[in-house]
NUVEXTI-196256 format. One record per residue (C-alpha): residue number from 1; residue in one letter; x, y, z. Coordinates in pm, whole numbers. Layout:
// NUVEXTI-196256
@i = NUM; aa = A; x = X; y = Y; z = Z $
...
//
This chain:
// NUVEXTI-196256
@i = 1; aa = X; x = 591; y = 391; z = 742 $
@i = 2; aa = X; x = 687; y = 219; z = 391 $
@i = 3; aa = X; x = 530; y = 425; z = 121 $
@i = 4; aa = X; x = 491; y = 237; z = -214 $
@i = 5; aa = X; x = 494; y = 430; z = -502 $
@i = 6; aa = X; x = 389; y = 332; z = -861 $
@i = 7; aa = X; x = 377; y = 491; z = -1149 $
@i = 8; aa = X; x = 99; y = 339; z = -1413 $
@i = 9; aa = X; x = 12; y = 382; z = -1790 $
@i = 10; aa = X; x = -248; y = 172; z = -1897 $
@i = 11; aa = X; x = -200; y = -106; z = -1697 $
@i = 12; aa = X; x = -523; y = -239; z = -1650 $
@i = 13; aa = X; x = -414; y = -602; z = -1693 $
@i = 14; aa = X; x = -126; y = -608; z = -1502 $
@i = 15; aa = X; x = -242; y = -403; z = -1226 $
@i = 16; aa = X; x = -492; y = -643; z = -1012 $
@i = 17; aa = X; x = -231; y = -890; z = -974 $
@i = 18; aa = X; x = -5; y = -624; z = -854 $
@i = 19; aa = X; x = -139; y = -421; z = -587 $
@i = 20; aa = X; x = -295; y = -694; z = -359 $
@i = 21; aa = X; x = 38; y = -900; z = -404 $
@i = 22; aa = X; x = 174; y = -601; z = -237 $
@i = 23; aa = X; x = -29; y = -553; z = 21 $
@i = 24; aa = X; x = -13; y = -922; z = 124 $
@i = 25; aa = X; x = 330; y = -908; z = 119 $
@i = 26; aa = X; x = 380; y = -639; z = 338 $
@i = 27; aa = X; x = 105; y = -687; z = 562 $
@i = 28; aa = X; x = 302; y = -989; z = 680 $
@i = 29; aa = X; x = 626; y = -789; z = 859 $
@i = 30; aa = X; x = 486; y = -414; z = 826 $
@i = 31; aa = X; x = 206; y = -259; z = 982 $
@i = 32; aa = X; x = 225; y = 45; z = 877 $
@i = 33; aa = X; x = 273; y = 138; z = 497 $
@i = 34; aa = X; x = 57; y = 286; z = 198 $
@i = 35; aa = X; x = 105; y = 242; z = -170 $
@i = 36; aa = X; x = 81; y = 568; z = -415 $
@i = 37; aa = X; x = -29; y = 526; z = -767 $
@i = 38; aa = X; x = 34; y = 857; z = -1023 $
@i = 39; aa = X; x = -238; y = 749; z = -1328 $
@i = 40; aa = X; x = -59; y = 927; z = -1570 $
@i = 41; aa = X; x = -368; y = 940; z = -1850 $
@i = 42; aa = X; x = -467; y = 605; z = -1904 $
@i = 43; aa = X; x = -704; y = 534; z = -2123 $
@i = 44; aa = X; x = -792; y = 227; z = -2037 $
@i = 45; aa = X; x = -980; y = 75; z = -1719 $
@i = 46; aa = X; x = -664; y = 143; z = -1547 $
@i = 47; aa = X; x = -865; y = 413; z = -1364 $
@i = 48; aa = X; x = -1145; y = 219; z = -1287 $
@i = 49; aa = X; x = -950; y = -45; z = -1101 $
@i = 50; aa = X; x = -793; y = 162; z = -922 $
@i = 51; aa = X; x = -1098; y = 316; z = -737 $
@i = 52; aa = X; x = -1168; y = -42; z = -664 $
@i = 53; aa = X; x = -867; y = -138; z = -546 $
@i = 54; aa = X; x = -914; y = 208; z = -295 $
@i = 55; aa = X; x = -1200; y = 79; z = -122 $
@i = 56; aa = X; x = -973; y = -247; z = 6 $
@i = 57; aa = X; x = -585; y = -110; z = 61 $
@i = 58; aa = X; x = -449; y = 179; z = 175 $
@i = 59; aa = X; x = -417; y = 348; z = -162 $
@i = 60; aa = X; x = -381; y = 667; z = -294 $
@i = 61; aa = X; x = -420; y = 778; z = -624 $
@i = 62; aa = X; x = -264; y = 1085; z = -811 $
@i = 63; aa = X; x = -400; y = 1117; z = -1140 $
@i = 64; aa = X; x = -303; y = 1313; z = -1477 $
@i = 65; aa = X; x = -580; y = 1378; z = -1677 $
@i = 66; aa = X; x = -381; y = 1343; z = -1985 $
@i = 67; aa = X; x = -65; y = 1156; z = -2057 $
@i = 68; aa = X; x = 248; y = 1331; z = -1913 $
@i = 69; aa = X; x = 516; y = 1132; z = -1944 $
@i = 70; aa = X; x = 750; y = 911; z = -1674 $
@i = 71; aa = X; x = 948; y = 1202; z = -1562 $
@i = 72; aa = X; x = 660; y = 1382; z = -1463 $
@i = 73; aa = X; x = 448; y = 1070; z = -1314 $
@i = 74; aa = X; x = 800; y = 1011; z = -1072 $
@i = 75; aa = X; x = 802; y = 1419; z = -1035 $
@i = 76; aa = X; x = 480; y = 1427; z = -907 $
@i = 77; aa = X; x = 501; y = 1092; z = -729 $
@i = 78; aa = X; x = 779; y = 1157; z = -540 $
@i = 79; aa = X; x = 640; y = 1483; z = -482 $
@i = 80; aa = X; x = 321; y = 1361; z = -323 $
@i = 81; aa = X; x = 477; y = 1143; z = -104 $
@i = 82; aa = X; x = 763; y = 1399; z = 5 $
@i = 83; aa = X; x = 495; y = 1597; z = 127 $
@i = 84; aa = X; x = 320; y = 1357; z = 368 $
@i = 85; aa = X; x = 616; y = 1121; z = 502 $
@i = 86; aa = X; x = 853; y = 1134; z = 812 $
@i = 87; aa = X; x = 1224; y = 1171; z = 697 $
@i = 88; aa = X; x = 1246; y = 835; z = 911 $
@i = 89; aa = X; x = 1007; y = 659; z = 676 $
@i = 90; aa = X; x = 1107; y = 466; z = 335 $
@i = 91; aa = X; x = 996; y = 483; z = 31 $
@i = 92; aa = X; x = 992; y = 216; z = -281 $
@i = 93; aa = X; x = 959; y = 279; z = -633 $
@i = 94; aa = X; x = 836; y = -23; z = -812 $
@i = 95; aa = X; x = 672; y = -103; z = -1196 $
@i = 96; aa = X; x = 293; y = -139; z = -1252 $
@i = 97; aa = X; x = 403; y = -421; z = -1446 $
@i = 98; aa = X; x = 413; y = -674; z = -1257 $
@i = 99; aa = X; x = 795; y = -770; z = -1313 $
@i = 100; aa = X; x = 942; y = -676; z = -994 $
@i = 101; aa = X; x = 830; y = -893; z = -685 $
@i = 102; aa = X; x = 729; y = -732; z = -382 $
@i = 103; aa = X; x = 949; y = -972; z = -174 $
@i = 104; aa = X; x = 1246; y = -844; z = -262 $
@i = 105; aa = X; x = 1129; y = -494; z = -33 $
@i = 106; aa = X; x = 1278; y = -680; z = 274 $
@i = 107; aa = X; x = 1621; y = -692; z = 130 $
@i = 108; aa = X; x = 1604; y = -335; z = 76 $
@i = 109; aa = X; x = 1474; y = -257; z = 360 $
@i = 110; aa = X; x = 1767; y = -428; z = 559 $
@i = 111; aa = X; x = 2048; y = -308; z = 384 $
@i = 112; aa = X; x = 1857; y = 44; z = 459 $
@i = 113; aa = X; x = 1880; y = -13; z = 807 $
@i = 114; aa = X; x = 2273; y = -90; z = 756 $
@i = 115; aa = X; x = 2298; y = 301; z = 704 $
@i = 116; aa = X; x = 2288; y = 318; z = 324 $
@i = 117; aa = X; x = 2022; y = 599; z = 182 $
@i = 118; aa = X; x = 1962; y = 419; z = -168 $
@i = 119; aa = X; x = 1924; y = 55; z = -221 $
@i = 120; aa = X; x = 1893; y = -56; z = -614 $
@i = 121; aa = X; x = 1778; y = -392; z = -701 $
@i = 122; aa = X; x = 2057; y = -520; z = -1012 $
@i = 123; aa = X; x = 2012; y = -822; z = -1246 $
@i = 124; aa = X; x = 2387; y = -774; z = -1276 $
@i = 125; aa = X; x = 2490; y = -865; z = -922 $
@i = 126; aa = X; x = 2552; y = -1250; z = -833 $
@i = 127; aa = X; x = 2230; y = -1461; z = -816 $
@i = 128; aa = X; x = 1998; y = -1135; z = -965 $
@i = 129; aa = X; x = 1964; y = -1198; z = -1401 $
@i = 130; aa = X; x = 1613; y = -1119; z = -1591 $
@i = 131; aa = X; x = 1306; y = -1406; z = -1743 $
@i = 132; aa = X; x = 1170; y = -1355; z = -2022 $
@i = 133; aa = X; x = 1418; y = -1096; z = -2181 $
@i = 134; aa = X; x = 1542; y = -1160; z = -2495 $
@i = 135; aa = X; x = 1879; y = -1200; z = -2582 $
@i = 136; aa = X; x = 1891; y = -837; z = -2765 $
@i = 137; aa = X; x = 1694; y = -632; z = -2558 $
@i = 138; aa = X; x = 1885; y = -853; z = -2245 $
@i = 139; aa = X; x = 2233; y = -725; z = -2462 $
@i = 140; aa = X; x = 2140; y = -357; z = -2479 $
@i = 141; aa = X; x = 2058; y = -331; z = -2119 $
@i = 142; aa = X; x = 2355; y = -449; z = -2059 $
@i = 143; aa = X; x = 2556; y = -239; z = -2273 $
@i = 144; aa = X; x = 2378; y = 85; z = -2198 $
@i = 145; aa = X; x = 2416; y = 51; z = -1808 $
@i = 146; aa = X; x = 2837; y = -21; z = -1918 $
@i = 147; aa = X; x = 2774; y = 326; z = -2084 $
@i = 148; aa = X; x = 2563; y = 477; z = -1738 $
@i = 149; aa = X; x = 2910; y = 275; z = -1541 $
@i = 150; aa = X; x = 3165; y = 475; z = -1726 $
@i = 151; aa = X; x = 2975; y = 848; z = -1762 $
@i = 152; aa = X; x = 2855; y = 864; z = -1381 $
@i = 153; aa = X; x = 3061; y = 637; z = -1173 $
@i = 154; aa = X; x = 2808; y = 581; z = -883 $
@i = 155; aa = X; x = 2995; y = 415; z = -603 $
@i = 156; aa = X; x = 2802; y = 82; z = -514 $
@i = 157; aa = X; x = 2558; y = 46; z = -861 $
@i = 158; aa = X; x = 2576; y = -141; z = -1136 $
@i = 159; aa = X; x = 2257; y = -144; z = -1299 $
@i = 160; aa = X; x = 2123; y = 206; z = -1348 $
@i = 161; aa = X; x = 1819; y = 161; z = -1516 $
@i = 162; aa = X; x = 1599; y = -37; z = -1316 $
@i = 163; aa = X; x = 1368; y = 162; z = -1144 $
@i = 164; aa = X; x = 1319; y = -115; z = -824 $
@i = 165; aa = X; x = 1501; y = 112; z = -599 $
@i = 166; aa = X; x = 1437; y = 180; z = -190 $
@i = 167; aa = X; x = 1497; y = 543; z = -38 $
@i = 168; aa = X; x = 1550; y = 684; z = 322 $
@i = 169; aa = X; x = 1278; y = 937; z = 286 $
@i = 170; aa = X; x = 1471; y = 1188; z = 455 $
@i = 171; aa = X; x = 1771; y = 1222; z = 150 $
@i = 172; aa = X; x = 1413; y = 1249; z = -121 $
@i = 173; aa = X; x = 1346; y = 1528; z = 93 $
@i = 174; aa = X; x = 1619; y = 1689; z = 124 $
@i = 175; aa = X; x = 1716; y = 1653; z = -263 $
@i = 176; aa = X; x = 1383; y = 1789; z = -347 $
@i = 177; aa = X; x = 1480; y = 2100; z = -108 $
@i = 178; aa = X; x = 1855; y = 2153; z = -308 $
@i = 179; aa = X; x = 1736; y = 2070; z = -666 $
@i = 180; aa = X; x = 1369; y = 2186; z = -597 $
@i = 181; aa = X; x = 1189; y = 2142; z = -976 $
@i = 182; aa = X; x = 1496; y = 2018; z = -1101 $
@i = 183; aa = X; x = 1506; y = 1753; z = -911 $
@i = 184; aa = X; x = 1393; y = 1547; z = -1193 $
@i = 185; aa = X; x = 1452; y = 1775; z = -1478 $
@i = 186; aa = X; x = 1483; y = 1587; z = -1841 $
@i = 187; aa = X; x = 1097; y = 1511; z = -1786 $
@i = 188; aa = X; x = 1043; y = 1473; z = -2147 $
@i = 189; aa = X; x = 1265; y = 1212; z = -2252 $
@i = 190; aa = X; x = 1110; y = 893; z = -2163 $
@i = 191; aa = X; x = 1245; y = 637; z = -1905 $
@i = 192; aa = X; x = 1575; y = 947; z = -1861 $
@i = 193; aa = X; x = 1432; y = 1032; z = -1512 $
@i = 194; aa = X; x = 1512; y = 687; z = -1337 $
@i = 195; aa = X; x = 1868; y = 754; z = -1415 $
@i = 196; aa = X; x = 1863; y = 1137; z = -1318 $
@i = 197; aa = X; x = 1725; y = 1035; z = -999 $
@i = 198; aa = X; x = 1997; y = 854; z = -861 $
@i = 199; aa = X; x = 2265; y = 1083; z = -1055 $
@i = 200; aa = X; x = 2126; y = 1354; z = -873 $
@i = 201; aa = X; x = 2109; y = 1185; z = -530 $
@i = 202; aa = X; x = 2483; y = 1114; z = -610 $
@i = 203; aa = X; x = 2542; y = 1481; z = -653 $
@i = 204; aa = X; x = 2395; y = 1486; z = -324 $
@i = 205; aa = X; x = 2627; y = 1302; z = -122 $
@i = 206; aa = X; x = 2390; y = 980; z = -90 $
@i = 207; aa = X; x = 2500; y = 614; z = -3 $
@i = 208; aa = X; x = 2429; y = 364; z = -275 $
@i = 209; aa = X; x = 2419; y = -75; z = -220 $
@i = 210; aa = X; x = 2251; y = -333; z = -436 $
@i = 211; aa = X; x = 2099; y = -622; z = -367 $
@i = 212; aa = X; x = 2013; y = -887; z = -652 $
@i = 213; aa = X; x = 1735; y = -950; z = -775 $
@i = 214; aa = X; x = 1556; y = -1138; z = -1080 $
@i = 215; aa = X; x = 1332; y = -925; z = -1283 $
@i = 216; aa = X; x = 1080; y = -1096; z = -1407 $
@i = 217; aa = X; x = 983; y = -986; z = -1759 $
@i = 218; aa = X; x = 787; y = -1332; z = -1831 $
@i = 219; aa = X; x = 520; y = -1217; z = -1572 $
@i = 220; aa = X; x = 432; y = -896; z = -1821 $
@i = 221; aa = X; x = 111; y = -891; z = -1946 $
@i = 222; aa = X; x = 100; y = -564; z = -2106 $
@i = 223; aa = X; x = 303; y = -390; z = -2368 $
@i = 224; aa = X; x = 641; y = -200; z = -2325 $
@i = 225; aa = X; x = 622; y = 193; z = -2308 $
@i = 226; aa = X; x = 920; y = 254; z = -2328 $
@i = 227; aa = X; x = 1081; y = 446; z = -2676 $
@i = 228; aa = X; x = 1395; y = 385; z = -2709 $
@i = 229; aa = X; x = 1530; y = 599; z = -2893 $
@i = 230; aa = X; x = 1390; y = 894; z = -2688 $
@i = 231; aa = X; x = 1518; y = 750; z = -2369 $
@i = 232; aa = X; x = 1878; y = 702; z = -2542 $
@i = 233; aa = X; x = 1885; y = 1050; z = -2636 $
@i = 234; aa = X; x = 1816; y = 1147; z = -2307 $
@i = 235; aa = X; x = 2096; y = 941; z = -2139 $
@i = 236; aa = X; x = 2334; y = 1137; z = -2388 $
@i = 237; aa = X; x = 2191; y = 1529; z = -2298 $
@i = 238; aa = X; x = 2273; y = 1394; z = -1892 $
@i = 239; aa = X; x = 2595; y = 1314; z = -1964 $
@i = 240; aa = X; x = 2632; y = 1636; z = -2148 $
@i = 241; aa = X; x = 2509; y = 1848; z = -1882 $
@i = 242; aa = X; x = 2650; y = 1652; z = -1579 $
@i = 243; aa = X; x = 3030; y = 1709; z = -1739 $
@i = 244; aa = X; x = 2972; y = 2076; z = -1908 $
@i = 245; aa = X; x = 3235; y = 2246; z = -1815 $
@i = 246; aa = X; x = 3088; y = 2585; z = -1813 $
@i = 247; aa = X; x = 2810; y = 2553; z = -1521 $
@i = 248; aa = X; x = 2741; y = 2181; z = -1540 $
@i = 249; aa = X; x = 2601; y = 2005; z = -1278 $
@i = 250; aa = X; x = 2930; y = 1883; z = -1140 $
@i = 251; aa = X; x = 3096; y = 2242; z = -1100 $
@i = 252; aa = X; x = 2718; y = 2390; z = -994 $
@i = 253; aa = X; x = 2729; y = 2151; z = -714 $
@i = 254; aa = X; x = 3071; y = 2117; z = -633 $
@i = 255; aa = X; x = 3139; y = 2079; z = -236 $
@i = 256; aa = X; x = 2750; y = 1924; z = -174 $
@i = 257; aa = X; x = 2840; y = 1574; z = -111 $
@i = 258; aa = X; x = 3090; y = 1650; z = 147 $
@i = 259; aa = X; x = 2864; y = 1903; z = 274 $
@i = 260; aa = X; x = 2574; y = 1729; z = 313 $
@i = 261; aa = X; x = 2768; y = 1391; z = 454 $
@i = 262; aa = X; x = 2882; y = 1656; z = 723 $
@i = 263; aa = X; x = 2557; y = 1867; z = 814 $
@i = 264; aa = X; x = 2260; y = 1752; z = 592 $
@i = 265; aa = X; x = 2044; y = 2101; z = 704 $
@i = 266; aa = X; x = 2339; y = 2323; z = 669 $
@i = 267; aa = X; x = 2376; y = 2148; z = 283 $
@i = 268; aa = X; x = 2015; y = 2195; z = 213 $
@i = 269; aa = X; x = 2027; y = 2588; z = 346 $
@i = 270; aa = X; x = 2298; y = 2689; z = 154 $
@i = 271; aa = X; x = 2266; y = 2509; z = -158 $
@i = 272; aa = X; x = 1929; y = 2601; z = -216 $
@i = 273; aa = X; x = 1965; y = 2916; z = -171 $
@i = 274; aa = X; x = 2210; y = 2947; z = -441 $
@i = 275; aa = X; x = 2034; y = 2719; z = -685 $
@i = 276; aa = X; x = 1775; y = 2988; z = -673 $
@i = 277; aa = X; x = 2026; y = 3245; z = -810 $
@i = 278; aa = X; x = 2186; y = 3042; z = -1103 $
@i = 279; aa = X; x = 2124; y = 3046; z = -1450 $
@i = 280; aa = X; x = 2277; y = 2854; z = -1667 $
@i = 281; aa = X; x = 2296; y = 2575; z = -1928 $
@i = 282; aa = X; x = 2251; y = 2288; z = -1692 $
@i = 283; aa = X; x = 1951; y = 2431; z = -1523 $
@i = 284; aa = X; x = 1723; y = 2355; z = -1899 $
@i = 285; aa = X; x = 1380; y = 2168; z = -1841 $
@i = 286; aa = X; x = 1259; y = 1916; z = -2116 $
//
């Protein structure tokens, strides 16, 4: 099963080109797959198109009755699906937006079945780059995912804020078992949590590969919601807590990624049981 999760803010214009392009994508090569929308408040018709949009796919909605926040429209995303999957199935994160094309899932999908446990797409690898960015906002990206590079050192990424990512269900799972509501745990500071993901799956002991990909901001009919500033400040509190030296989340986890490469279960046992015992600095919620 591919589960297809997106998480949506008032995105009643961009979403009816989304969905069905999709589900005709997919349809094509898999069977067998369901896409998850989180309505985190909208105010808009975004609501109202998705109940169509119910009565033709195989969608399921999630909704917040009041604005919440990315971190806790992933949280509760990833959550949902967690819940209902096989650890053999796959899930894919991708924008309501519109700028990220459903055909790249097959090149995640293959370089899953190579044995990797997260696939990113990059605009940074060779033949991936980004239309209708400009040059500014193309130059921050750029720099801020240098910053991500040198703070985190994820073997096998380069571009650490896009959010087009693929996961072996299984290693959600299991990171939801070790890091439980921490999982995603800066949930206040705007677009933070689609870096914390994958710095926390890296704490984990999971396998990271990119493919390219062209993201393609042209195709956006909607406006950004993303704040910059709060998202910033966020990428700055994860590096603080993923180097404190004094219970950060590289000494509270120290010994997981070997474990868990070793005996996944055994990881998941013992580290969770621990996690429930600490209390420090690095385990803060915002």
């Amino acid at each position: 099963m591919i589960w297809i999760f997106v998480p949506a803010y008032n995105e009643e214009q961009d979403l009816p080109a989304l969905l069905p392009k999709i589900h005709g994508v997919l349809k094509q090569k898999v069977q067998d797959h369901r896409i998850v929308v989180v309505n985190d408040g909208s105010v808009d018709r975004t609501g109202e198109i998705l109940n169509e949009f119910q009565k033709m796919l195989p969608l399921d909605i999630v909704t917040h009755q009041i604005n919440r926040g990315l971190g806790e429209t992933e949280r509760d995303g990833f959550e949902f699906i967690a819940m209902r999957c096989s650890p053999e199935d796959v899930i894919v994160r991708v924008e309501a937006d519109n700028t990220h094309e459903p055909s790249y899932i097959f090149d995640l999908l293959a370089k899953l079945n190579e044995g990797y446990d997260v696939v990113n797409t990059s605009r940074f690898q060779p033949g991936g780059g980004q239309i209708g960015v400009d040059g500014y906002r193309a130059f921050i990206s750029r720099a801020a995912n240098s910053f991500m590079h040198f703070i985190f050192r994820i073997q096998g990424t380069r571009d650490y804020s896009c959010g087009y990512r693929a996961y072996r269900a299984q290693v959600i799972q299991d990171a939801i078992g070790i890091f439980g509501n921490n999982f995603i745990q800066l949930r206040g500071l705007g677009f933070t949590s689609t870096l914390e993901m994958i710095v926390k799956l890296h704490i984990l002991g999971a396998r990271f590969v990119e493919v390219p990909f062209v993201l393609r901001y042209d195709q956006k009919t909607g406006y950004s919601k993303m704040i910059g500033s709060v998202t910033t400040l966020g990428y700055l509190l994860m590096a603080l807590l993923y180097h404190w030296p004094f219970g950060g989340w590289i000494s509270q986890y120290r010994g997981l990624r070997d474990l868990y490469r070793k005996d996944p279960k055994q990881a998941v046992e013992m580290y969770n049981s621990q996690a429930l015992r600490r209390r420090s600095v690095s385990r803060i919620s915002l």
